[in-house]
C-alpha positions as CSV (number, residue, x, y, z in Angstrom):
1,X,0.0,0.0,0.0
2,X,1.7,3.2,-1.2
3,X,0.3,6.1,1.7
4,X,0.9,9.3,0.8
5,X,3.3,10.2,3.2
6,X,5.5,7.3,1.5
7,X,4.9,8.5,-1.9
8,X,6.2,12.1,-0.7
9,X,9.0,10.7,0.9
10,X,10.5,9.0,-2.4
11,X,9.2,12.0,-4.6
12,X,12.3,14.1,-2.5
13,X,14.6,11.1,-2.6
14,X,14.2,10.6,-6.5
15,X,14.3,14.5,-6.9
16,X,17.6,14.8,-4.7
17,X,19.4,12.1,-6.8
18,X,18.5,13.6,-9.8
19,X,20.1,17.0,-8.4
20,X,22.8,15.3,-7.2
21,X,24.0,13.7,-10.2
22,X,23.5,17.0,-12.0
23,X,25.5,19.1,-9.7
24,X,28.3,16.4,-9.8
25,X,28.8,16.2,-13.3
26,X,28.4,20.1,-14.0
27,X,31.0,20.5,-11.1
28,X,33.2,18.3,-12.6
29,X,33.1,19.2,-16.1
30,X,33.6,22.7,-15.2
31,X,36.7,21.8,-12.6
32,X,38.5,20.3,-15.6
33,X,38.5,22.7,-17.7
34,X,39.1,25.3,-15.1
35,X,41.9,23.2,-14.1
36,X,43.0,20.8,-16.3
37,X,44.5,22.1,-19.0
38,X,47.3,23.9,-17.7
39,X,48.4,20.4,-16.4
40,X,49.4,19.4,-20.0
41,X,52.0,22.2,-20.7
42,X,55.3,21.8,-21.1
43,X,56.1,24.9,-18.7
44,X,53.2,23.8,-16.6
45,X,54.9,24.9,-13.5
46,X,54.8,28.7,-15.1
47,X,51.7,27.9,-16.0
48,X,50.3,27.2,-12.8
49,X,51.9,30.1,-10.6
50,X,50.0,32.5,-13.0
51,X,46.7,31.1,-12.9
52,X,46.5,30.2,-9.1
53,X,43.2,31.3,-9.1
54,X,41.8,29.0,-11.4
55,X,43.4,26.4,-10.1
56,X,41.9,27.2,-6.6
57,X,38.5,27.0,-8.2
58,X,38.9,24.7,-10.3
59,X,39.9,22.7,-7.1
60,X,36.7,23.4,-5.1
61,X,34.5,22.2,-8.2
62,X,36.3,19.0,-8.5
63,X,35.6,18.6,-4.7
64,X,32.1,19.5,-5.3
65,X,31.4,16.9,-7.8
66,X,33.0,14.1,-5.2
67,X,31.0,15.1,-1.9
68,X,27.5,15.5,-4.8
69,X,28.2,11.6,-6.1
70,X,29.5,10.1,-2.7
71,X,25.9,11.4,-1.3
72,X,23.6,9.3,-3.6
73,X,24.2,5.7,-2.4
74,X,24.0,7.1,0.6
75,X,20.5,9.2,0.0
76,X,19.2,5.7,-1.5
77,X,20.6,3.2,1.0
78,X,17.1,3.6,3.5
79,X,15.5,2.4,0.1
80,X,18.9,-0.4,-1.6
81,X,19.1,-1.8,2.4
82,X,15.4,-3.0,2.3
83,X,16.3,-5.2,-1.4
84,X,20.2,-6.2,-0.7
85,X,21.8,-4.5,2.6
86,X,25.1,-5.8,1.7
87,X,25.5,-4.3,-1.8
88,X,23.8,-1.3,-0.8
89,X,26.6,-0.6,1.9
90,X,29.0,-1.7,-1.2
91,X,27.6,1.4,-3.1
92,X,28.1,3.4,-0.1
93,X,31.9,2.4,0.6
94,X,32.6,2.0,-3.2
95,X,30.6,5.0,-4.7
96,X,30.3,7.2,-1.3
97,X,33.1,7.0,0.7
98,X,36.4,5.9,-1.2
99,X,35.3,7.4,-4.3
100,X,35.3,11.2,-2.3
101,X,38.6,9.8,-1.0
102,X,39.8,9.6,-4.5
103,X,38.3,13.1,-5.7
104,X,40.2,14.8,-2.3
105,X,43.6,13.3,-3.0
106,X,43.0,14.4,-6.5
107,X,42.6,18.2,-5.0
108,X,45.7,17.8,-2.9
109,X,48.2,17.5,-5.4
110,X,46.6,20.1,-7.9
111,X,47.2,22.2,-4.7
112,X,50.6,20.5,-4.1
113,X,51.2,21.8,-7.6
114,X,50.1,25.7,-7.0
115,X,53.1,25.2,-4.0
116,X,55.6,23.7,-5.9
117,X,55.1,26.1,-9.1
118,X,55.7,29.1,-6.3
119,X,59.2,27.5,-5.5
120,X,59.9,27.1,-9.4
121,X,59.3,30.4,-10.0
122,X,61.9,31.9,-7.1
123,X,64.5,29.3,-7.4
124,X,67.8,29.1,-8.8
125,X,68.8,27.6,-12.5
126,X,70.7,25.3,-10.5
127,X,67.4,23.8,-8.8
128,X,64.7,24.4,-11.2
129,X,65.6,20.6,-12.9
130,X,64.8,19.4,-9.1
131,X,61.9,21.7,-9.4
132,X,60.7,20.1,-12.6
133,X,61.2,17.1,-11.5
134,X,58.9,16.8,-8.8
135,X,55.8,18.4,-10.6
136,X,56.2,16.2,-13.4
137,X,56.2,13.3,-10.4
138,X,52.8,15.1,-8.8
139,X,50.8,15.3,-12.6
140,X,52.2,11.4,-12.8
141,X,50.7,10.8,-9.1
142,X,47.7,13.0,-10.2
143,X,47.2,10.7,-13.5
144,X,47.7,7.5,-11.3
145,X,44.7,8.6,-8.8
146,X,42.3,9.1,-11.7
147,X,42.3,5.7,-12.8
148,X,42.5,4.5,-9.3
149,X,39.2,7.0,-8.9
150,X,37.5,5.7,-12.2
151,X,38.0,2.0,-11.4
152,X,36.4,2.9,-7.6
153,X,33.8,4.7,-9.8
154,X,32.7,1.9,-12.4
155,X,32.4,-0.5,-8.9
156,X,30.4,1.4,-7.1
157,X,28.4,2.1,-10.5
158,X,27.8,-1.6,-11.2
159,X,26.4,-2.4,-7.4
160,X,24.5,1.2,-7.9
161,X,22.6,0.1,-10.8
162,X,22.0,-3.3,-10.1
163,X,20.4,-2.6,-6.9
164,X,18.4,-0.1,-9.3
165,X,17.9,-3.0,-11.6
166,X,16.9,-5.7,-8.9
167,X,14.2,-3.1,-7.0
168,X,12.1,-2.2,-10.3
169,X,12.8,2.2,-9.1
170,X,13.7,2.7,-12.5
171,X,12.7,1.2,-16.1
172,X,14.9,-1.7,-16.5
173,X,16.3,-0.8,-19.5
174,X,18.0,2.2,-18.1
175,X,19.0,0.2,-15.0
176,X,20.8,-2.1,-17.5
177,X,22.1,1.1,-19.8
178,X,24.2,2.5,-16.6
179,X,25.2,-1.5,-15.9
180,X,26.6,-2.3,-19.2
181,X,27.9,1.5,-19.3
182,X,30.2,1.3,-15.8
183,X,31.9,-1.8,-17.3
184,X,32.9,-0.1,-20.6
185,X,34.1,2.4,-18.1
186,X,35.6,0.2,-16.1
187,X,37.1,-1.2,-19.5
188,X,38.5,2.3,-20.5
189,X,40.3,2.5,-17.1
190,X,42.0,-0.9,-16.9
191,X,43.2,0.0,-20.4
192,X,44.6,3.3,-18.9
193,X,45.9,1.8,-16.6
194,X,47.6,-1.7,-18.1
195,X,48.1,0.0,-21.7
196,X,51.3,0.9,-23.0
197,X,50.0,4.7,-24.0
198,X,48.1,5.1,-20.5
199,X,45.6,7.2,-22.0
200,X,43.9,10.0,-20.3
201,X,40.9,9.0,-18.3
202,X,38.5,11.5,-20.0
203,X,36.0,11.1,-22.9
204,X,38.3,13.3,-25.4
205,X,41.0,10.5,-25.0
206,X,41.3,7.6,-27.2
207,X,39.4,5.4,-24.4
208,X,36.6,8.0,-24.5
209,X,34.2,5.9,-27.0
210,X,34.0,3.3,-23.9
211,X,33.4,6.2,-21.5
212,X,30.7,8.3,-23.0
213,X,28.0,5.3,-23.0
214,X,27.6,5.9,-18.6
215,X,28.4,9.5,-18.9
216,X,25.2,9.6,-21.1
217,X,22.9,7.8,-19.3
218,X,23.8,9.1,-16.1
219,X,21.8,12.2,-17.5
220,X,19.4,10.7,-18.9
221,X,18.7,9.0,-15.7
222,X,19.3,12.3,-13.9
223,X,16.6,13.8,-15.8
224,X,14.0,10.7,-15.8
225,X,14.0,10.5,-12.0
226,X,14.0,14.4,-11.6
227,X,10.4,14.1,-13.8
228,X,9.0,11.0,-13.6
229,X,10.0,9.9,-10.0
230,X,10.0,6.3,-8.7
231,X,7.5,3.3,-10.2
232,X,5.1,3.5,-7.8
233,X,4.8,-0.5,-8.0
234,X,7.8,-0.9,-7.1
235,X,7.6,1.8,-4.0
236,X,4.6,-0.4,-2.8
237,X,6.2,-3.5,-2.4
238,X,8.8,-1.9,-0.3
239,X,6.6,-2.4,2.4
């Protein structure tokens, strides 16, 4: 039986995942750009020291999209525990919690870089090779998090959607989109990570083809649960 009290109650919870998955992927889209591309200069250090600023934002955006995802498993684990309590505290450890880990040690050597470009900028020819040196080892430890981050991502993803999948909240068929989707991703990042060319974890990268599939549907399903809510069949047999 499906009160309207309940029916309220997962109107807000579908409403705020929708949000949240917005706000996380505008965040993060808009802290790459902000941010990323002076990353992939050759005088990067340079680079850095004069746009501190944007790195500082783009910084806070990136840390915006990780505490936006890491709250959906948790919003929908009252709802995931009730279907599979196990998996749904997966979601929460894979897609909450080490997944925001990820996203802050990503921040802290982009802010590690603003530092080090400061010394660059003041120190001798003598010690701006050691200078060099050590940013090019922070982007490398900055690359090496990301596909750590998007292989914690596509794990979470996969219990995310099948919980989705086994409790009826969504069509099936875009349960199964963001499924199949976070193992393409997942694909992309073992390829990143195992291939000779490591490419960039980011959908303008070679890999991207096998990354855009779950980038995709994630609005998509943004935007379905934003307007059409939960089945209500399926909210009534919550109990």
């Amino acid at each position: 039986m499906i009160t309207k009290e309940k029916t309220k109650t997962y109107r807000k919870t579908s409403i705020t995942v929708g949000l949240l998955f917005i706000i996380g992927t505008a965040a993060g889209v808009m802290g790459g750009i902000i941010a990323g591309p002076f990353l992939d200069d050759v005088g990067f250090l340079t680079e850095i020291t004069e746009n501190e600023t944007q790195i500082a934002i783009g910084s806070l955006l990136i840390l915006l999209m990780g505490f936006s995802v890491a709250m959906i498993p948790v919003v929908m684990f009252p709802i995931f525990r009730k279907y599979n309590e196990a998996l749904a505290l997966g979601s929460v450890i894979f897609r909450g919690a080490l997944e925001a880990v990820c996203y802050m040690a990503l921040v802290i050597s982009y802010l590690l870089l603003v530092t080090l470009s400061q010394e660059y900028v003041s120190a001798s020819a003598a010690e701006s090779s050691y200078f060099q040196t050590l940013g090019t080892l922070l982007v490398a430890a900055g690359d090496g998090i990301e596909q750590i981050l998007a292989i914690v991502f596509c794990l979470g993803a996969l219990m995310l959607y099948y919980l989705f999948y086994i409790s009826r909240l969504v069509p099936r068929w875009l349960s199964l989109w963001g499924f199949i989707g976070a193992i393409l991703y997942l694909a992309a990042a073992l390829i990143s990570m195992a291939g000779a060319q490591h490419y960039a974890v980011s959908l303008d990268s070679p890999i991207g083809p096998l990354m855009m599939p779950l980038a995709l549907q994630e609005m998509v399903f943004a935007i379905w649960v934003i307007v059409k809510g939960f089945n209500a069949p399926a909210i009534a047999s919550t109990g």
